[in-house]
N, C-alpha and C positions, 0 to 999 in steps of 0.2 A: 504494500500500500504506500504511495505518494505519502511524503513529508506535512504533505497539506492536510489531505484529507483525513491521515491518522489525528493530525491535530482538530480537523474541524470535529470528528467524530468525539476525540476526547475531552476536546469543550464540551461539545453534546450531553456525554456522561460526566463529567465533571461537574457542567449545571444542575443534571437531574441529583447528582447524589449530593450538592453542596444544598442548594436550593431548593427543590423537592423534599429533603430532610430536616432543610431549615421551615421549611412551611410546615411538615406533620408537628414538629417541636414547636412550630406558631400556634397553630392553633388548638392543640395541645395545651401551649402555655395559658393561651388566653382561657382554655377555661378552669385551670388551676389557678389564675388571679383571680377569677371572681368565687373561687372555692378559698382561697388565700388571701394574708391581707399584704400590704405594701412591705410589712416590718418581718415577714418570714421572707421574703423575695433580697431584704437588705441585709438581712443575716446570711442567708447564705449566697447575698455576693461577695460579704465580705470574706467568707469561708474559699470561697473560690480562687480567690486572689492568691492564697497561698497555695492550690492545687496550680492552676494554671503556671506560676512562677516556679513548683518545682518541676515540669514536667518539663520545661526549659533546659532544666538542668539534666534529669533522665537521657533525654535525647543528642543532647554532647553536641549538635550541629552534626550527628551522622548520618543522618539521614541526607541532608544536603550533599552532602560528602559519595555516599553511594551512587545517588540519582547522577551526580556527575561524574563519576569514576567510570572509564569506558570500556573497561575490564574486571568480571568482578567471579571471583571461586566461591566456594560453598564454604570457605574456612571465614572470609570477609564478612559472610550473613551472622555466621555461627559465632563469630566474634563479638559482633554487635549485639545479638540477641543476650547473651549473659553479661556481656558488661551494661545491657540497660535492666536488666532483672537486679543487677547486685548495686547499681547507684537507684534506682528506686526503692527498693528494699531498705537501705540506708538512707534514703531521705523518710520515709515513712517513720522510721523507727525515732529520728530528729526529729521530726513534729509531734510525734508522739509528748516524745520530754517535753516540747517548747509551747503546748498548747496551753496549758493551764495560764500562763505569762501571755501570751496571745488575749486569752479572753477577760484577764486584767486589762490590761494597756486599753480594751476595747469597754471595758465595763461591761462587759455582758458574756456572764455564766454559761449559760446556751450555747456559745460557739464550741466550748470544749469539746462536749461527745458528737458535736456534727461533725468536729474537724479529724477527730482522732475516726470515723467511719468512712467519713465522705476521701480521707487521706486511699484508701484502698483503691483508689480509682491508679491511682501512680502505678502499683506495681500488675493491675488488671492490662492496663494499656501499657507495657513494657512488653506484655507477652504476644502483643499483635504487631509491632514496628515494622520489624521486617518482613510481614506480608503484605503492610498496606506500601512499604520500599519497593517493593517487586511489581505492584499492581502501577505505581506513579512512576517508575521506570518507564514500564511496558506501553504508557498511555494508554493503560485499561481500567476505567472508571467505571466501565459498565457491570462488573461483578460486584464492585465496592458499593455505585449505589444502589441494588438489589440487597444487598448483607446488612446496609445500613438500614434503610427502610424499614428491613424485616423487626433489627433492632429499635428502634426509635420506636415504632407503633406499639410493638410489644409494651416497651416499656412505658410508654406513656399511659397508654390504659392503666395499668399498674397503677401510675404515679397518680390518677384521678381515680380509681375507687378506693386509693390509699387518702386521700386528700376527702373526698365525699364522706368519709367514714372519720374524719376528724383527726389524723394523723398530722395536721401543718407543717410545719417544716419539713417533718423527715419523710414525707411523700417526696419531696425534691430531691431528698438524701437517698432515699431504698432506689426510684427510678434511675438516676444519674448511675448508680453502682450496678444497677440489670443491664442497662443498656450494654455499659460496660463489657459486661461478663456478657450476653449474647453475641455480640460485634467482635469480638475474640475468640471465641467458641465459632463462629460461624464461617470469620474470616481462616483458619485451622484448618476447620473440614473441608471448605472450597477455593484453598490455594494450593496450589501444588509446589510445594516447600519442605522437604527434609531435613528436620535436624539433626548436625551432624559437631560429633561431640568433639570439637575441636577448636583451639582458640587461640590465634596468632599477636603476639605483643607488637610485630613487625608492624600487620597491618593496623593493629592496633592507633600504634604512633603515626604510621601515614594517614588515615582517616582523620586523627587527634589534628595532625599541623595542620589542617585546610579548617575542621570543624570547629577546634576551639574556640577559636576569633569569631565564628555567626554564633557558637555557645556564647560569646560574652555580649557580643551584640544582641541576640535573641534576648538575652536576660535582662539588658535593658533596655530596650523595646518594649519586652511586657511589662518590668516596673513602672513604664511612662505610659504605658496602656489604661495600668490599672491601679498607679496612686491615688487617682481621685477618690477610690473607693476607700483608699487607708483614710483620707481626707473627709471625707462625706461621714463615715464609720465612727472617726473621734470628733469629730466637732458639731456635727451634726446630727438631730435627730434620725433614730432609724426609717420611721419612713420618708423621711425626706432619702435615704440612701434607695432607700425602694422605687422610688417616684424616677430616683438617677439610673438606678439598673433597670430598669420596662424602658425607659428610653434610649439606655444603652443597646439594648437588645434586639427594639425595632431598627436602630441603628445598623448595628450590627447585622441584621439580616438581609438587609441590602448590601450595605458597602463592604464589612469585612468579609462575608461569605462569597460575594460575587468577585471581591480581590482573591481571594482562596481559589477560585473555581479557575481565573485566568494565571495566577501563577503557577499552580500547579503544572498546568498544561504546557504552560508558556517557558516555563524551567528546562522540562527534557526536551523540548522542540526544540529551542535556543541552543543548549548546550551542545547540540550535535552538529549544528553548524558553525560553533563558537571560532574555528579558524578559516570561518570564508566572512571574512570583513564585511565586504557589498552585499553578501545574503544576508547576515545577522543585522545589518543596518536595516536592511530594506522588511525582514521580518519585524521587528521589531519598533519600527515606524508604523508597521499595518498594526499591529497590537496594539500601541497608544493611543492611536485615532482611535479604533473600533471598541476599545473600552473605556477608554471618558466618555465618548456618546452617550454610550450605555448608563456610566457614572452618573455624568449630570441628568441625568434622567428619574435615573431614580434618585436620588438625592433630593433633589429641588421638589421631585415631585411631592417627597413624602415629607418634604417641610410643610408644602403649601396644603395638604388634607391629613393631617396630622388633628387637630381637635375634632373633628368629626367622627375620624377615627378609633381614636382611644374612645370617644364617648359610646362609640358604634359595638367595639370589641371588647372592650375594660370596664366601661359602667363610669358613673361621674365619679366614683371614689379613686380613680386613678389619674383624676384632669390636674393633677399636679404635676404629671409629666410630661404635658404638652410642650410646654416653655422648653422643657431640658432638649425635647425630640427634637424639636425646630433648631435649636443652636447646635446643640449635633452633627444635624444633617451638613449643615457647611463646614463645619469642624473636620469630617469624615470625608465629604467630595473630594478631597485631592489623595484620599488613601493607596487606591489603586495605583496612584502614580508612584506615588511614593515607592511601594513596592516593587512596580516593575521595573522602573531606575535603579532599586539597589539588585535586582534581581540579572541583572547587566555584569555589575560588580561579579556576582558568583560566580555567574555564565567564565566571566574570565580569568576566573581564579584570583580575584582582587578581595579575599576575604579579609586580610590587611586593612585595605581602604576603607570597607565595609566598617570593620572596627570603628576607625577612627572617626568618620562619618557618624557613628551611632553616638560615639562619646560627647563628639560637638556638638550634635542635637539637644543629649540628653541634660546637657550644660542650662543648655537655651530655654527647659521645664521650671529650673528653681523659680524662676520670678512668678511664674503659672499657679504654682504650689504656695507662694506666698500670698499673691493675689487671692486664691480661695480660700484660704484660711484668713484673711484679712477683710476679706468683705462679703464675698459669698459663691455660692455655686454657678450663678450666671456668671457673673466677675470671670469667673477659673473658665468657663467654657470659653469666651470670648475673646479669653490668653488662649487658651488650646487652635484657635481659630488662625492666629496672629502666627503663633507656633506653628503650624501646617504648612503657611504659605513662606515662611523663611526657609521650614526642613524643606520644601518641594525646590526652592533654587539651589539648596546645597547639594543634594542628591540628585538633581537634574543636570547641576554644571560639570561635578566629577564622573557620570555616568557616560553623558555627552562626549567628553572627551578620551573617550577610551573606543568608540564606536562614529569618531567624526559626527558626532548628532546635536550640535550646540541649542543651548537652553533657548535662542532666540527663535531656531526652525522650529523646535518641540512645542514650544507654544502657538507658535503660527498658525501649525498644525489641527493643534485642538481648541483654538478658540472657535471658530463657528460653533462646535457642536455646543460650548459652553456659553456661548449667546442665542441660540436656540433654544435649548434645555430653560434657560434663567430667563426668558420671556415669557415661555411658555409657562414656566411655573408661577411667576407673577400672577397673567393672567388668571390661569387655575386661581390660586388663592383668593385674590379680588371679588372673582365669582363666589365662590365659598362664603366669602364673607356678607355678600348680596343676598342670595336668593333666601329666604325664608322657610327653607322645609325642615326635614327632621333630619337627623343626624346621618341617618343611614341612605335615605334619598340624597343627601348631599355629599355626601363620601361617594355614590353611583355615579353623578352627574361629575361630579370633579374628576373622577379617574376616565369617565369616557371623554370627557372634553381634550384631559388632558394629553390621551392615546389620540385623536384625532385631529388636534394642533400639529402636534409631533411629526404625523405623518404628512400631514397637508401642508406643513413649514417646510418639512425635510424634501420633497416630490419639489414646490418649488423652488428650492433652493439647489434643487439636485447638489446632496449632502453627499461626501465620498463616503462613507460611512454609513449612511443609510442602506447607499445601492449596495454592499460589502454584505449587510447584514441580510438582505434580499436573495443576493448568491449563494449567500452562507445556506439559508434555508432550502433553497433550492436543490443543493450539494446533499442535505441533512436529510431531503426527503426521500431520496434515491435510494432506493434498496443495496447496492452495491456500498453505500455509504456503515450500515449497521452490521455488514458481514463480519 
C-alpha cells in the first residue's frame, strides 16, 4: 500500500479509535455528571494528575524511540516490556508512601484510598505498551479502535450502574481501572506479540539516549498541562476544580484527542521519509494546512455553542463551566501545532532541541501560575492563552528551520483556514445569543448553521484544505482503501 493511502486509512482509524472512544466516554460522562456532583469530578482530577505524571515516567520516551527505530528484534520489545513493569511497579509502591502527604497538602482525606487504587492503573497499562508500539508502528488503528471501544463501553456501563446505585466517586475509580484491565486483556489476545524472556542493557541505553530527553520533556509538558489543577485543588474550592475539569475535558475532546489522532499517524508516516528533505517538507506542509482547518473548526466552534450546551448535556448545575470552556477553546487552538512542530524535532532525531525547547516554554508558565493564584482562574487561562501563542513561534521557528519551513510560510499557510473558522464562529455565537429558543433547539441551529457557513465559505473561497478533505473522503470511501 502507497505511503499515502496507508496514512489516509490510519487517520481513518486513528479518528474512529481517538474520537469515536472519546465520544462513548462523552457521553458516558455526561450522564455520570448528572449522577455526580462537580466536587467528585475535582477530586478525582486532582487524583489524576498524579497518574497521568507518573505514567510519563513508566514510558521513558520508549515508545517514541521504537516507532522510530527502523530496525527492531524481539529482545528490543522484550526489553521495554519489563523495564516498564518494574519502573511502574516502583512508582506505584512511591505513591503509595506519599499519599497520605498528598491529601494533607490538598486538605482532603478522600484523595488517599482513590489515589492508592486508582495508582493501579500505572502498572495495568505497562503490561499493554508494546502492543499498542506495534499497532502505531504498523499504522494499524483499526484493531486498536475495535479493543478500545469494546473496553470503554464495557466499562462505562459499569461506571453508571456503579454511580446510579450511589457509589460517587469510586464509580470513576472501579470504571477507569476495568477499562484498564479489559484494553490489556484484549489488546494480549488480539496482537500477535510473543514474549520472549530476554532483556538487553545494550539496547536498553540506545533507546535511553534518544528517549530520555522526550522523558524529561514529556514530564514537563504534563506538569504544565496539568498545574492548574494542583492550582485550582489548593486555592480553590473543589467545585470550582470541577466546573475547570468538565471544561477541560470538553476541551480536550476536540483538541487534545484530535492532536493525538494526527500525531500519531503523522509520526511513522514522517519518520520514514525523515531523509528525503522535499518529501518530508512537502508532507508535512499538507499536514498543517489540513489540520488547523480542522482545529479552528472545532475550536471556535465549540466556544461559540458552548452554554447551550453544557445547559443541553450537564443541567444548569454545571453552567459554571461555560466561562472556563470558552477561554479554553482558544487556549487549546494552536495545540495541534504545537505538537506537530515538535513532532519535526523527533522525526529528526533532535530530541536534544526538543529538550530544551520544553524547558524555555516551561520557564514562560511561572508568571501563568502566579497570575492564578493571585487573582483567579480566568486570570490563569488568559496567561495560558498569551502562553500558547509565544510557545507556537518558539517551536515553529526551530522546527522551520530544520525542514527549510520558516514561521512566516507556516503561517501564511494557515491563516485562511483560521479567518474562516473565526468568522464563522463569530457568526454562530451572535446567533446563539439572538434567537430565543430553548437550549437544545439552539445548540441544533448553531451547529447546522455553523456546518453550513463552513462549507458554503470554504466552496467559495475554494479552500486548499477543504478540496484535500473532499479527496480524503473520496480515497476513504473506496473499498480498496479499508483492505
Amino acid at each position: 500500500m502507497e505511503l499515502r493511502k496507508k496514512t489516509i486509512s490510519g487517520m481513518f482509524w486513528s479518528f474512529t479509535d481517538y474520537v469515536g472512544n472519546q465520544l462513548v466516554q462523552f457521553v458516558i460522562g455526561i450522564i455520570l455528571a448528572r449522577l455526580l456532583t462537580p466536587s467528585d469530578y475535582g477530586l478525582v482530577g486532582i487524583v489524576m494528575v498524579f497518574i497521568i505524571i507518573s505514567q510519563t515516567f513508566v514510558d521513558s520516551g520508549f515508545s517514541q524511540a521504537l516507532i522510530r527505530k527502523m530496525v527492531i528484534n524481539k529482545k528490543d520489545y522484550s526489553t521495554v516490556f519489563f523495564f516498564n513493569i518494574t519502573i511502574s511497579t516502583l512508582i506505584y509502591f512511591t505513591i503509595i508512601l506519599i499519599s497520605p502527604y498528598i491529601g494533607s497538602f490538598f486538605h482532603q482525606k478522600e484523595i488517599v484510598p482513590v489515589l492508592k487504587v486508582l495508582s493501579l492503573i500505572l502498572i495495568i497499562d505497562s503490561l499493554m505498551i508494546v502492543q499498542k508500539i506495534i499497532l502505531i508502528k504498523n499504522i494499524d488503528f483499526k484493531k486498536q479502535a475495535k479493543l478500545s471501544m469494546i473496553a470503554n463501553i464495557s466499562s462505562g456501563i459499569i461506571g453508571i450502574i456503579l454511580a446510579y446505585y450511589g457509589y460517587g466517586v469510586w464509580s470513576l475509580v472501579y470504571r477507569s481501572i476495568l477499562n484498564s484491565i479489559l484494553l490489556t486483556s484484549l489488546l494480549w489476545i488480539f496482537t500477535k506479540w510473543k514474549l520472549s524472556f530476554e532483556f538487553s542493557f545494550e539496547s536498553l541505553k540506545e533507546m535511553f539516549n534518544f528517549g530520555s530527553k522526550l522523558l524529561i520533556s514529556g514530564l514537563l509538558n504534563t506538569i504544565y498541562n496539568n498545574v492548574n489543577y494542583f492550582i485550582i485543588g489548593k486555592y480553590f474550592p473543589m467545585n470550582e476544580l470541577g466546573f475547570y475539569s468538565r471544561a477541560d475535558q470538553f476541551k480536550n475532546l476536540l483538541s487534545n484527542n484530535f492532536t493525538m489522532t494526527i500525531q500519531r499517524v503523522s509520526y511513522p508516516a514522517l519518520a520514514s521519509i525523515q531523509n528525503d528533505k522535499v518529501k518530508l517538507k512537502y508532507g508535512y506542509k499538507s499536514i498543517i494546512k489540513l489540520t488547523m482547518f480542522i482545529s479552528f473548526i472545532l475550536m471556535f466552534g465549540l466556544a461559540a455553542v458552548a452554554k447551550p450546551m453544557v445547559l443541553t448535556l450537564l443541567g444548569e448545575k454545571w453552567l459554571g463551566c461555560v466561562e472556563y470552556l470558552q477561554l479554553l477553546c482558544f487556549a487549546g487552538v494552536l495545540y495541534p501545532l504545537h505538537a506537530l512542530n515538535l513532532n519535526i524535532l523527533n522525526v529528526k532525531g533532535r530530541s536534544d532541541l526538543y529538550l530544551k525547547l520544553e524547558i524555555i516554554k516551561k520557564i514562560l508558565v511561572v508568571p501563568v501560575i502566579i497570575i492564578g493564584i493571585a487573582i483567579g482562574i480566568k486570570a490563569m487561562i488568559i496567561g495560558m492563552i498569551v502562553n500558547s501563542i509565544i510557545a507556537y513561534y518558539i517551536n515553529a521557528y526551530y522546527s522551520g528551520r530544520l525542514i527549510s519551513y520558516p514561521i512566516k510560510e507556516q503561517f501564511k499557510d494557515i491563516f485562511p483556514s483560521f479567518a474562516l473558522s473565526l468568522t464563522v464562529g463569530i457568526i454562530v455565537f451572535i446567533i446563539g445569543n439572538i434567537i430565543p429558543l430553548s437550549a437544545i433547539i439552539k445548540l441544533i441551529v448553531q451547529i447546522l448553521l455553523g456546518i453550513g457557513l463552513t462549507v458554503l465559505f470554504s466552496e467559495i473561497v475554494k479552500l486548499d484544505e477543504f478540496i484535500e478533505i473532499k479527496k480524503m473522503v473520496n480515497e476513504l470511501t473506496s473499498p480498496k482503501t479499508h483492505k
